[in-house]
RODO-2510 file (C-alpha; in nm, 4 decimals, decimal comma):
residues 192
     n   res          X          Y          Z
     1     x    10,0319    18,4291     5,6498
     2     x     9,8453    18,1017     5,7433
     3     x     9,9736    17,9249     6,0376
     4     x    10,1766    18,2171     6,1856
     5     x     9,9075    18,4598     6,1689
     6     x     9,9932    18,4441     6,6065
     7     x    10,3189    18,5481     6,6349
     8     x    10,2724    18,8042     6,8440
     9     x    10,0235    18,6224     7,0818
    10     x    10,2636    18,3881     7,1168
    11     x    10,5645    18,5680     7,2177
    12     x    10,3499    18,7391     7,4893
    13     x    10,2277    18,3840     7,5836
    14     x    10,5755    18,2830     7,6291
    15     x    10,6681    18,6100     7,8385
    16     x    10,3704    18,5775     8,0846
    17     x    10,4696    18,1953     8,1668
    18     x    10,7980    18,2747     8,2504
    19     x    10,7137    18,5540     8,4359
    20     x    10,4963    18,3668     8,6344
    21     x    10,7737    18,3593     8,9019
    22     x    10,9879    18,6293     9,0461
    23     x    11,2978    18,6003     8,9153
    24     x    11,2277    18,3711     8,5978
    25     x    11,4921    18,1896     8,4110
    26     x    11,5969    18,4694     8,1379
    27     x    11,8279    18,2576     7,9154
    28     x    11,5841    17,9961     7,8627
    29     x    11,3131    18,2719     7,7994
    30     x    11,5433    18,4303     7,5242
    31     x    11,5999    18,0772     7,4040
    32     x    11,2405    18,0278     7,3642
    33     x    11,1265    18,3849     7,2146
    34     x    11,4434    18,3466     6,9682
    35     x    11,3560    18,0600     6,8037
    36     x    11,0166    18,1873     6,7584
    37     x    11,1121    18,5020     6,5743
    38     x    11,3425    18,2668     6,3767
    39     x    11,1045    18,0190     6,2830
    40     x    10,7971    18,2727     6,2449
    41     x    11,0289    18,5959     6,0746
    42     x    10,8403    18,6335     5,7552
    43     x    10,4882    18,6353     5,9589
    44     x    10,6418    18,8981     6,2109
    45     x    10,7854    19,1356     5,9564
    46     x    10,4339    19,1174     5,7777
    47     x    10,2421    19,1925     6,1428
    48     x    10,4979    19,4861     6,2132
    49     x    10,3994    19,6578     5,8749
    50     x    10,0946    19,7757     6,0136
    51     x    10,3198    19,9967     6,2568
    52     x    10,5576    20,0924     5,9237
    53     x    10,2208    20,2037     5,7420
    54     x    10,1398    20,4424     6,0564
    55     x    10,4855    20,6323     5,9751
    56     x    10,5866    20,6092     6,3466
    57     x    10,9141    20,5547     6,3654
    58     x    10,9783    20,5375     6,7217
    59     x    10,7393    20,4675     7,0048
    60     x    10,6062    20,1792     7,2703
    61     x    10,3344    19,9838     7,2584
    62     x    10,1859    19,7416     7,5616
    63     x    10,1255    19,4028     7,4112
    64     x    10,0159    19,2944     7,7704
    65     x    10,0701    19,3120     8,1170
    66     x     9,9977    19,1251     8,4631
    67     x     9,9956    19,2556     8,8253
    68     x    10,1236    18,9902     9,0305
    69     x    10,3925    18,9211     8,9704
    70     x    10,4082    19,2371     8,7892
    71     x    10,5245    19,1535     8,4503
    72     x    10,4725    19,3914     8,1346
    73     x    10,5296    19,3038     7,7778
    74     x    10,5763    19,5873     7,5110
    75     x    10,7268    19,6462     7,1701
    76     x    10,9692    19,9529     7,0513
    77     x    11,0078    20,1205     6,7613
    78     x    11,3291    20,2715     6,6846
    79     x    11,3892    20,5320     6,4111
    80     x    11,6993    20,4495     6,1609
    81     x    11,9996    20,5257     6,3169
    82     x    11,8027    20,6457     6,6511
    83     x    11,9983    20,5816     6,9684
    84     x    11,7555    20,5072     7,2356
    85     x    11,8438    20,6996     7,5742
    86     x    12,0663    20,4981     7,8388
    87     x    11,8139    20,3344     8,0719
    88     x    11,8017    20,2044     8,4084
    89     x    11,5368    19,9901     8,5452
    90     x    11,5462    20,0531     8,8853
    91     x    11,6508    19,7104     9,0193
    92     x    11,3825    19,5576     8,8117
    93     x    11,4999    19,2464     8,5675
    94     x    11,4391    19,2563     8,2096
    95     x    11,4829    19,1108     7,8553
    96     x    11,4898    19,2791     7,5055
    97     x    11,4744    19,0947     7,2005
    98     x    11,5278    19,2136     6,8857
    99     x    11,1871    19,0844     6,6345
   100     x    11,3055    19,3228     6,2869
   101     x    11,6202    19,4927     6,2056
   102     x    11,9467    19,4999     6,3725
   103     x    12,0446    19,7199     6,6902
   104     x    12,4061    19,7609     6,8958
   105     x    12,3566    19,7291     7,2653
   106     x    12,5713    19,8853     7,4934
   107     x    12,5661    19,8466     7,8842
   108     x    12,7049    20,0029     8,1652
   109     x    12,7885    19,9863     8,5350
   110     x    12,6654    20,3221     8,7575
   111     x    12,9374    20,4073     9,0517
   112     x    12,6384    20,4364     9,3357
   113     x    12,8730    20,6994     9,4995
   114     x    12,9482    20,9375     9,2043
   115     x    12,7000    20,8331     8,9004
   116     x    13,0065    20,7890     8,6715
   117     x    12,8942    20,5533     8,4046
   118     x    13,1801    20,2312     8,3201
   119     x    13,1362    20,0655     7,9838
   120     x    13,0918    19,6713     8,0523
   121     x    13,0038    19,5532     7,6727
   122     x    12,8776    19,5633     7,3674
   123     x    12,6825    19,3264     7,1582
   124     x    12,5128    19,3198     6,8330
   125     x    12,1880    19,1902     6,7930
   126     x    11,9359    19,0270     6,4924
   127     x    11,6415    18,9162     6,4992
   128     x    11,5775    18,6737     6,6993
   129     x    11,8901    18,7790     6,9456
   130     x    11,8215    18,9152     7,3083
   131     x    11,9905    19,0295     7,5793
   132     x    11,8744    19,0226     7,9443
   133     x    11,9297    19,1782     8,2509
   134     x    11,9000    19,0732     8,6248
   135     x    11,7687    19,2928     8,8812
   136     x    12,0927    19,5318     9,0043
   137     x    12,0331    19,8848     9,0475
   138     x    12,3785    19,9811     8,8735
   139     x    12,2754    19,8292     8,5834
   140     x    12,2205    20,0850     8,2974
   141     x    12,2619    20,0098     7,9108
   142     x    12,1278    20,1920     7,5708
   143     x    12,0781    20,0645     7,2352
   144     x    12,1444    20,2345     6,8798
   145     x    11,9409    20,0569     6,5659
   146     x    12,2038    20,0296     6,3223
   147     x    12,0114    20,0546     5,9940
   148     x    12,0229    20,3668     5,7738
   149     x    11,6899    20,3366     5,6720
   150     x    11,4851    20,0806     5,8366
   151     x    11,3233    20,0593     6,1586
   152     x    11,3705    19,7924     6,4114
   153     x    11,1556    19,6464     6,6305
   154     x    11,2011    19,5071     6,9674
   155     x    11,0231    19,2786     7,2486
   156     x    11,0595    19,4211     7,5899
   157     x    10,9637    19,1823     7,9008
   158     x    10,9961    19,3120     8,2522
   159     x    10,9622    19,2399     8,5855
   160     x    10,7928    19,4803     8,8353
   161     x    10,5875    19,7873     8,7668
   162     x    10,7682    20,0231     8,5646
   163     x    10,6162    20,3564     8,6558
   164     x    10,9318    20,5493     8,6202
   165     x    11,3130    20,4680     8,5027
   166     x    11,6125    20,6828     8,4839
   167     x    11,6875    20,7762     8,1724
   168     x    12,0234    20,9857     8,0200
   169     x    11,9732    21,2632     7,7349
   170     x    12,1474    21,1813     7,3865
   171     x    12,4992    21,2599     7,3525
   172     x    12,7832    21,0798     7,2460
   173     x    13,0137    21,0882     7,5882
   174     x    12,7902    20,8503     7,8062
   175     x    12,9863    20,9892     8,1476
   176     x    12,8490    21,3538     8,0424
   177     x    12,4791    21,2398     8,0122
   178     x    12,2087    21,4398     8,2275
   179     x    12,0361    21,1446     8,4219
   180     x    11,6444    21,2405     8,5141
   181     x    11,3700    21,0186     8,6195
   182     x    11,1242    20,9497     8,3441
   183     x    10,7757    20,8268     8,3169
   184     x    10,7448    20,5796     8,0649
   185     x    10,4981    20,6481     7,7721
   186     x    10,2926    20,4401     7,5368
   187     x    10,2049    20,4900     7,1997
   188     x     9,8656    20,2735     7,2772
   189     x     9,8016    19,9101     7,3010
   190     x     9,9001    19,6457     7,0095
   191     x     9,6926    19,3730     6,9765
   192     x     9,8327    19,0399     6,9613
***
């Protein structure tokens, strides 16, 4: 691994500088992470084994986190073929970048006097893409990894405390989804 045995360490790095501020610059962030997935790839895939070799195929783990301004930095684990449950963040901002594998991210807009979900997009990510939202309390989106048989991985960086989210059950009409409030839980800490 020489030289890129800190990958990890310093994607977080990059996260807690921008999120020194409020309401960082996100584009420039993803700019920033991106190109070092892309340049450091081999040296992430080889640090993300260790989470293959557990066998957990889904789960979250903090890779750091900061109080003021509240800023937390975790990866996900997503099971082949596992859609992750449409999230909200609560009028927080946030960025998710994809570090292994391939996902399909799909957002939404929440009508704040019915619930009814409307589709917005969709976009495809690889390694090294991310996509970012700003803080807007109709904001909800969901992601699907879109291997058969591999897991991807994924950098999460928001801002605020993230104590609880709404979050939709599984099912393939997004407007029939059952929306509850949901704590967020951690697999355990990964070391950078």
């Amino acid at each position: 691994m020489g030289k890129y045995t800190h990958s990890l360490k310093t994607l977080r790095d990059i996260a807690l500088e921008y999120g020194r501020v409020e309401l960082p610059d996100l584009a420039a962030m993803a700019r920033e992470l991106g190109s070092v997935v892309h340049r450091d790839a081999p040296a992430l895939s080889a640090r993300l084994a260790s989470l293959r070799r557990r066998r957990r195929r889904d789960g979250r783990w903090l890779l750091a986190e900061r109080g003021h301004p509240a800023l937390r930095v975790l990866v996900t684990a997503c099971a082949p073929g596992q859609w992750m449950p449409l999230l909200d963040h609560a009028d927080r901002w946030g960025l998710e970048l994809t570090l292994h594998g391939a996902l399909e991210w799909q957002s939404y807009r929440r009508d704040p006097h019915n619930g009814e979900l409307s589709a917005l997009g969709r976009n495809w990510l690889g390694p090294g893409d991310a996509s970012w939202f700003e803080r807007d309390a109709g904001l909800a989106h969901r992601c699907r990894n879109l291997s058969r048989h591999d897991i991807a991985y994924t950098l999460h960086v928001y801002g605020g405390e993230l104590p609880d989210h709404h979050a939709g059950e599984a099912c393939e009409d997004v407007s029939a989804w059952i929306v509850q409030v949901q704590r967020g839980v951690l697999a355990g800490q990964l070391t950078p």
